[in-house]
N, C-alpha and C positions, 0 to 999 in steps of 0.2 A: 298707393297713388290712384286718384281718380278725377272725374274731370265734371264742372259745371257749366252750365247754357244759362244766363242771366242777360235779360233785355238785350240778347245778341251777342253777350259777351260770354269766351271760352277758353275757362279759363281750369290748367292742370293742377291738381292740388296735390301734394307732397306733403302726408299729416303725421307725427309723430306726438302720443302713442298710437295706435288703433283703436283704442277706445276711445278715442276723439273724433278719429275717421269715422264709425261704423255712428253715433252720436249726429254727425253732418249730415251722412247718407239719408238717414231718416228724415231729417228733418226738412233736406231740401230734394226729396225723391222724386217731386218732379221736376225739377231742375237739371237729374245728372246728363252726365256726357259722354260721348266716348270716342271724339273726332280728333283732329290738330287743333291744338290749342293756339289761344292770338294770347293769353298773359299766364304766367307761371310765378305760384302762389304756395309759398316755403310753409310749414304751420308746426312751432314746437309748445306742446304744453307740459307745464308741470304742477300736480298738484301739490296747492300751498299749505303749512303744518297747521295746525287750529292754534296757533299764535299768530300766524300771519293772517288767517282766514279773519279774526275779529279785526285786526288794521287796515284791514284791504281797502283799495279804493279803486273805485270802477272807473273802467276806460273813458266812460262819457265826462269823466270829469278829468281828461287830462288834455289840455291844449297844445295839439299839433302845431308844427310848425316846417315850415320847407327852407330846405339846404342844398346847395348846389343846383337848386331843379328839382329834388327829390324831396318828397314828404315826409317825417320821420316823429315819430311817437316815442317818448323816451322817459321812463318812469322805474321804479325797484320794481314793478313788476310788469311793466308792457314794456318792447323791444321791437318797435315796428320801422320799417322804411317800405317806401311805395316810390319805385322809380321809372315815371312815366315813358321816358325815354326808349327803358330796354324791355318794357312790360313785363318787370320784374317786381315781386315782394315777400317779403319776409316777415313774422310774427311770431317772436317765440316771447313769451308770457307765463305768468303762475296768478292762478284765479281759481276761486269755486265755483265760476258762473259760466264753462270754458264757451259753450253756445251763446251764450250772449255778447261775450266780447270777440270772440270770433266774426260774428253777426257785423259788429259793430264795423269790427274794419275791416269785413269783405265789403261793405258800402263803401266805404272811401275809395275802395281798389275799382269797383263798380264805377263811380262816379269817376275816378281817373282816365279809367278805358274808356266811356262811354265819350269823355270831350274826345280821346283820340282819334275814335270814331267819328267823329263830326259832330256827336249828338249831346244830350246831358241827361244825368239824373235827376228828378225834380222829387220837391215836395209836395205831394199833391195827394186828391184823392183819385185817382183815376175809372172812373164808371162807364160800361158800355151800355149805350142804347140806341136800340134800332140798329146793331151793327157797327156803330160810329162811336169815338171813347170822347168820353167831358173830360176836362183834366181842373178840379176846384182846387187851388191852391191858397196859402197864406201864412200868416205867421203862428206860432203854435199855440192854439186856443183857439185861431179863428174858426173852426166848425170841418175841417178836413171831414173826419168822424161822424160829425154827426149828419152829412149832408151824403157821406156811404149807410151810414145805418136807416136814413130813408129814402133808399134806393132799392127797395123790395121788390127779386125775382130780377133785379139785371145781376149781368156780369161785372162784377170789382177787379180793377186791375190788381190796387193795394188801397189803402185807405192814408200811404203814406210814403211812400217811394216808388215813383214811376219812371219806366227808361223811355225815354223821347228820339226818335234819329230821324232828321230830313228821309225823305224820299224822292223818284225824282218828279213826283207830280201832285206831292202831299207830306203830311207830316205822320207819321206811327208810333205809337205809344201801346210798351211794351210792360206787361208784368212782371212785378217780382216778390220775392219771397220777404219781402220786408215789410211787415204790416204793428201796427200797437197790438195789446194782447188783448184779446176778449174774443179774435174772431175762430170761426173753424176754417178748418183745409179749403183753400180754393186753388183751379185751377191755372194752369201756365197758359197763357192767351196773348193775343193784341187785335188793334183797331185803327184804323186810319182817325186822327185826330179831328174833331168836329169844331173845338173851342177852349182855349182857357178860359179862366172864371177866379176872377179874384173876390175871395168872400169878405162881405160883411156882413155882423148880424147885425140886423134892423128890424124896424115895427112895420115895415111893410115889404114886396116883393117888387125886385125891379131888375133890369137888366141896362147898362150903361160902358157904350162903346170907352175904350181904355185907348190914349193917344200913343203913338208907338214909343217915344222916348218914356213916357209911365210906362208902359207896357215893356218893355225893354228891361227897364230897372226893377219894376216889382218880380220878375220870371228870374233873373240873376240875382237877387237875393234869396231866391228861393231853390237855389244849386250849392247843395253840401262842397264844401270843402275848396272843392277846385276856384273858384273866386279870389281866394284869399293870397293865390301868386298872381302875382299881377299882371305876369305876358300873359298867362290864362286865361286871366278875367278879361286882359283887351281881346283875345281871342276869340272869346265866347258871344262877343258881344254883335257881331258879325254874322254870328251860330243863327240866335236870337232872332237877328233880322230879319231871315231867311224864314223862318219859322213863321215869323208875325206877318210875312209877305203870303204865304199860303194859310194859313189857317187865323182867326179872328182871335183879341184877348176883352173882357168885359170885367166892370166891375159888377160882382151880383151882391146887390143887399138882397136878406134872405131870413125865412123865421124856421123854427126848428121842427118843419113838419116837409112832406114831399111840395109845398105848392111852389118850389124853386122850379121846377119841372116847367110851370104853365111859361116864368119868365124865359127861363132857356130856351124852348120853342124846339123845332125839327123834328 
């Protein structure tokens, strides 16, 4: 039993074998925790025989779906519910990949607590500068990645999942352990929010105020999972307003080098 600190959320974990625990620990070390927990997070693995290992089919390709209020993933080899209500979850599974699908649906659980919280989890690239975090967001391709890989010598929140929560005089955007593969270890941080930034690639650099019902809807489509129950998603969308009421959203067209920098300004 041990416990994680992600974008404010704390949450106990209960992992069966140990050698899935001890696999976690590493991997999210600076993340762990060791306070009262706000959700409790069941975890069974079993490895699968090399007949099952060449059939496998990974979590990312199994379409969730909500029940009663509860989210529930259900497949021969994933076993998941997330029930927002009691900030409870469960995940017992058989995988060769246990970090990765674990990974997978500790975000869902992220993203669940985080609406509880007030807040959400975004897709975004999250970059601090000058003290103050960008948050570039978009659909997948639109340049998350490549607008963190030229951002040389600032702090990265993540280059793909960032925790967002009002404040009562700003907005905060928080790091997490969820990034694409290619980068090294960074650190656990946050920043009072400067700006969204909805990217486009284009043949030249510009920065272009976002109306709040655009701004509204591009920002909830860009929040895993929780959208997709529908009191949620009325919910969120109030979240949202609040958000776009203190801090700015823009469209940035942008080319594949740092000069995004000159359009964002501050």
């Amino acid at each position: 039993m041990f416990g994680l600190n992600i974008s404010t959320v704390k949450i106990k974990l209960v992992c069966e074998p140990i050698s899935l625990a001890k696999l976690i620990l590493e991997q999210f070390q600076d993340y762990t925790y060791t306070g009262v927990p706000e959700y409790n997070l069941y975890l069974e693995w079993k490895k699968p025989s090399s007949e099952r290992v060449h059939n496998h089919t990974t979590i990312d390709k199994i379409d969730g779906y909500y029940s009663q209020g509860n989210y529930v993933i259900s497949s021969p080899h994933y076993k998941g519910v997330i029930n927002p209500q009691s900030s409870q979850a469960e995940f017992i599974f058989s995988s060769p990949m246990p970090l990765y699908d674990f990974e997978y649906f500790l975000r869902i659980v992220i993203s669940h607590a985080l609406y509880r919280k007030g807040g959400f989890l975004f897709h975004s690239a999250g970059i601090i500068r000058n003290d103050r975090a960008y948050l570039f967001f978009g659909k997948s391709g639109s340049g998350k990645t490549t607008v963190a890989h030229h951002s040389t010598g600032m702090r990265i929140l993540s280059d793909d999942l960032v925790g967002v929560l009002p404040s009562s005089d700003g907005v905060v955007a928080y790091s997490t352990p969820f990034w694409n593969p290619g980068w090294h270890h960074h650190e656990k941080t946050q920043a009072e929010v400067a700006g969204f930034y909805r990217l486009i690639q284009s043949t030249n650099v510009t920065r272009i105020s976002l109306p709040e019902s655009i701004a509204v809807s591009e920002i909830l489509s860009s929040i895993p999972v929780v959208p997709l129950n529908e009191q949620f998603c009325v919910n969120l969308i109030p979240t949202i307003q609040e958000v776009l009421s203190k801090v700015g959203a823009y469209y940035l067209h942008f080319l594949p080098d740092n000069t995004f920098w000159e359009a964002v300004g501050h």
